[in-house]
C-alpha positions in Angstrom: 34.2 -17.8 -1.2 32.4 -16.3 -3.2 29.1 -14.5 -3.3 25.9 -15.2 -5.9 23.1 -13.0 -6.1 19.6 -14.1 -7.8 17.4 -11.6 -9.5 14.2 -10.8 -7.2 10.8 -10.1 -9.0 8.2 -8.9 -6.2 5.7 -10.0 -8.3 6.3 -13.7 -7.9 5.4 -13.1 -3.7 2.3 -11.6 -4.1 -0.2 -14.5 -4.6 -3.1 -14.2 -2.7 -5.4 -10.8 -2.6 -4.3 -10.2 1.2 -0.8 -9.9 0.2 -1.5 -7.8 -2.4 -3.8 -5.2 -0.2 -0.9 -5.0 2.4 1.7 -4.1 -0.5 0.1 -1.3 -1.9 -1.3 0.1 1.7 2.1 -0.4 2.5 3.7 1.6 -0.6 1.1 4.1 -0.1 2.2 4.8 3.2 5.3 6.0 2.0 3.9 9.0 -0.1 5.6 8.4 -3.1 3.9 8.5 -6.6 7.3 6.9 -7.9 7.3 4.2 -5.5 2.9 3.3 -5.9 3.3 3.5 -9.6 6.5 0.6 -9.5 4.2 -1.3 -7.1 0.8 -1.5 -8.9 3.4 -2.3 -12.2 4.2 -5.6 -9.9 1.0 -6.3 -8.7 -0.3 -6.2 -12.5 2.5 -8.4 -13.4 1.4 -10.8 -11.1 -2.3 -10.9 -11.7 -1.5 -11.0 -15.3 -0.2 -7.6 -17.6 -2.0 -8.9 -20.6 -5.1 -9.3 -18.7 -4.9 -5.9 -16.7 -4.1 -4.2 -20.1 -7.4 -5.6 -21.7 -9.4 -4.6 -18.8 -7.7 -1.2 -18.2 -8.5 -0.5 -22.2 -4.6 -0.1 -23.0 -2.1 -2.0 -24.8 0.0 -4.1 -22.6 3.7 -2.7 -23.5 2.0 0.8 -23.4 1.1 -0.2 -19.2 4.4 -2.0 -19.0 6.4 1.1 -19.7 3.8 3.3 -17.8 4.0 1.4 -14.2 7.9 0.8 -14.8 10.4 3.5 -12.6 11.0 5.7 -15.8 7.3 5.9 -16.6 4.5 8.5 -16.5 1.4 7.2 -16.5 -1.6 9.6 -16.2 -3.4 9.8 -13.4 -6.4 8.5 -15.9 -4.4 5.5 -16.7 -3.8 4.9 -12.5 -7.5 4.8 -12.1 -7.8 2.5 -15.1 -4.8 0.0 -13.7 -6.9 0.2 -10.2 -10.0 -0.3 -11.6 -8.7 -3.5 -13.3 -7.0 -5.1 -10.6 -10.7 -4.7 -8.3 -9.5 -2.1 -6.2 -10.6 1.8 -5.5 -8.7 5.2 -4.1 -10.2 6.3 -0.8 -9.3 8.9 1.1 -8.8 8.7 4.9 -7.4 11.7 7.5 -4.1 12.2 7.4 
């Protein structure tokens, strides 16, 4: 027997805005600026990179590589991506 594995994209789950909200609360909760940066990269691929790119005021292989794992987007750039996708930081008690 053997054993086949299929590559996963998160992005092709996250299709309504509920989903979407509970992914990223849920990758907040982990506290890991690695781990939020990978997720809003998935949520923009699902809404549409090109689109997010043109609203965020970057070029879309410029926000591809800065949301990817090996990335560094500025904190600037994570406002921008936020912005786009209709969403805002806020800060609650720890």
């Amino acid at each position: 027997m053997t054993t086949e594995f299929t590559d996963y994209d998160t992005s092709e789950y996250l299709d309504s805005e509920d989903d979407i909200i509970a992914y990223l609360n849920a990758a907040a909760e982990y506290d890991d600026p690695a781990l939020m940066q990978v997720a809003l990269g998935n949520v923009a691929k699902a809404r549409g990179m090109t689109q997010i790119a043109k609203e965020a005021g970057v070029g879309r292989e410029s926000l591809y590589k800065s949301l990817s794992k090996d990335g560094n987007p500025s904190f600037q750039t994570i406002l921008k991506v936020i912005h786009a996708l209709g969403g805002r930081i806020s800060i609650q008690p720890a």
